[in-house]
C-alpha positions in Angstrom: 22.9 55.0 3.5 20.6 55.7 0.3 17.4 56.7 -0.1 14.6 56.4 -2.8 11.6 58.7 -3.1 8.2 57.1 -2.7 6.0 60.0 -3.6 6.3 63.1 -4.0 4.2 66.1 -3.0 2.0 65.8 -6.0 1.3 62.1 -5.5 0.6 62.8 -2.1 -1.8 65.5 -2.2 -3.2 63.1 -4.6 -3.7 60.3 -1.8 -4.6 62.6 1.0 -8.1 64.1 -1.6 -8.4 60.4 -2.1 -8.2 59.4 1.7 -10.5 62.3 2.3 -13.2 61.1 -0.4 -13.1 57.7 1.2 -14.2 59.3 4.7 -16.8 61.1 3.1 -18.1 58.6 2.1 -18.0 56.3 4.8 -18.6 59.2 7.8 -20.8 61.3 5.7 -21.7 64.3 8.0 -18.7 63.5 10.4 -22.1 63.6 13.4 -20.7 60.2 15.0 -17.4 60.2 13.7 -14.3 61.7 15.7 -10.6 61.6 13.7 -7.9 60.8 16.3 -4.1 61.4 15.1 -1.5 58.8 16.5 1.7 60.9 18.9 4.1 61.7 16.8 3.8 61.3 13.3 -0.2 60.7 12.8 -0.9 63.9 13.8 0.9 65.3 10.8 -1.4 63.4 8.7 -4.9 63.8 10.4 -4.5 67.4 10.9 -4.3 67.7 6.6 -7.3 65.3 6.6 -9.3 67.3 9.1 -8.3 70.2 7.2 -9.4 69.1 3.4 -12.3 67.6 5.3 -13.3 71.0 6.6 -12.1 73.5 3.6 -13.2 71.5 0.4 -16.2 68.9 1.7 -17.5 71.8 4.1 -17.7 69.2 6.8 -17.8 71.4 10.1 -16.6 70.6 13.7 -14.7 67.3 13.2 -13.8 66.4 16.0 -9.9 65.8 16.1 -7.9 64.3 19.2 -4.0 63.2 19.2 -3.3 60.6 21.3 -0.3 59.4 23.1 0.7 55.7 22.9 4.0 56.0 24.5 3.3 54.1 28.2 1.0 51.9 26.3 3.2 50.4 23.6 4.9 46.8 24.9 8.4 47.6 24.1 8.3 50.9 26.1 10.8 49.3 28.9 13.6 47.7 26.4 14.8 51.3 25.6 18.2 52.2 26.9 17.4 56.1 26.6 14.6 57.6 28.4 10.9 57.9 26.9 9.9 61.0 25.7 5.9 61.3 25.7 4.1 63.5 23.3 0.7 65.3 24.4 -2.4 63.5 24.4 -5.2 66.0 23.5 -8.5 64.8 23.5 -11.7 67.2 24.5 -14.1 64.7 23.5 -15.7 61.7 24.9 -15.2 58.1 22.3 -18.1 56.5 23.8 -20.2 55.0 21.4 -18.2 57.3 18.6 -16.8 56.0 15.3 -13.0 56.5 15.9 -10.5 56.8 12.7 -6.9 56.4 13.7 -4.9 57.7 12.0 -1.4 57.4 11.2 1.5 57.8 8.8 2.8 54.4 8.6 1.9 51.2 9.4 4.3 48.6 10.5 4.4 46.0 13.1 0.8 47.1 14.1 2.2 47.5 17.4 1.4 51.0 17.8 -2.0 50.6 16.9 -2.6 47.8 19.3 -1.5 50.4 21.8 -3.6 53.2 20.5 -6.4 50.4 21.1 -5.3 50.5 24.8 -5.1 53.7 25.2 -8.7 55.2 23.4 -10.3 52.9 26.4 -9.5 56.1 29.0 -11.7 57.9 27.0 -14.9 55.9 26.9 -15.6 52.8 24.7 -15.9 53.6 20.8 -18.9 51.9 19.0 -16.1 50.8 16.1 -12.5 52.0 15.2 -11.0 52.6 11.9 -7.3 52.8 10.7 -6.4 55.2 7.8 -2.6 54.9 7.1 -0.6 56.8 4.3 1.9 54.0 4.0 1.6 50.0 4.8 4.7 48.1 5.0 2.3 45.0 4.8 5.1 42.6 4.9 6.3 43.6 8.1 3.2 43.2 10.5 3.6 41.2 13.4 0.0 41.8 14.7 -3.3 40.8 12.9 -4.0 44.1 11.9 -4.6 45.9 8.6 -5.8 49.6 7.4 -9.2 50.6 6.6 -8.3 53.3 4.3 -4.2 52.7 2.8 -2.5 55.5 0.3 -0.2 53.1 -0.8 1.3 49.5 -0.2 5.2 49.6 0.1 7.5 46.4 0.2 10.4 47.5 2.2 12.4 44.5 4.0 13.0 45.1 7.7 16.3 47.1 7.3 14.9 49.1 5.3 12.7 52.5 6.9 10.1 54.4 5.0 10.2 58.0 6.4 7.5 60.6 5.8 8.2 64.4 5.7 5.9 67.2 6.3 5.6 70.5 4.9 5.2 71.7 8.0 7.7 69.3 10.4 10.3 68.4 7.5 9.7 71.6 4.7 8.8 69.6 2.2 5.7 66.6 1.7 7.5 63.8 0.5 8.2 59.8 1.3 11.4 58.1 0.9 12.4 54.5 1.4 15.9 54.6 3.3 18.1 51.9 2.6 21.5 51.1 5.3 
């Protein structure tokens, strides 16, 4: 198994101010806006967002959710170990919101065509947007694309693209991981 850095943490930080700008501009005062971080590896993401959001645009109370898709997603049953389910943590009502997914990579899209299920228990949102730090956009077996992308990666299915945190992993990185 090899592996092949993406980005590093400079790049990244990069990406994440850009991501940020882009929301800015977009959500302005954040008044009809909530951000809400995709179980596991979104929330990783949105929580820095939120936090450059808050700390360098002075953009007070976003609100920030993380949602489980777990019992949503439509391979849930096919796994021969049992499920694990993250927290869902929403303290806000969606209805008639702007909702931003977010989450660190997108794939098949089939994890956000859960996450579209499962925002529905907590009103209906007026429109949803996808930020992503990484889209495999070569890999998508869904009809679904990012509103706000840090980078475009051509990996082949074997291949995984793995993010790591400062604060999960110890260091902000992304590596392509070949078998």
């Amino acid at each position: 198994m090899s592996q092949k850095m993406l980005l590093a943490s400079k790049e990244m930080n990069i990406i994440l101010q850009r991501l940020a700008c882009q929301l800015v501009e977009n959500h302005t005062t954040f008044e009809n806006s909530v951000i809400i971080g995709i179980q596991p590896r979104g929330v990783f993401l949105a929580n820095r967002i939120v936090r450059i959001l808050e700390e360098e645009y002075q953009i007070k109370d976003v609100k920030l959710g993380h949602l489980d898709i777990t019992f949503y997603r439509d391979d849930f049953r096919r796994s021969e170990k049992p499920l694990e389910a993250n927290k869902t943590h929403i303290d806000f009502v969606v209805e008639d919101k702007r909702v931003i997914f977010i989450d660190d990579v997108l794939y098949t899209g089939r994890s956000i065509r859960a996450a579209l299920t499962a925002v529905q228990s907590f009103g209906r949102p007026k429109e949803i947007e996808l930020l992503t730090l990484i889209d495999r956009r070569f890999s998508r077996h869904l009809p679904i694309q990012p509103d706000y992308n840090g980078r475009q990666v051509d990996a082949i299915n074997e291949e995984k693209v793995k993010v790591n945190w400062q604060e999960n992993e110890g260091e902000d990185a992304v590596y392509l991981i070949s078998k």
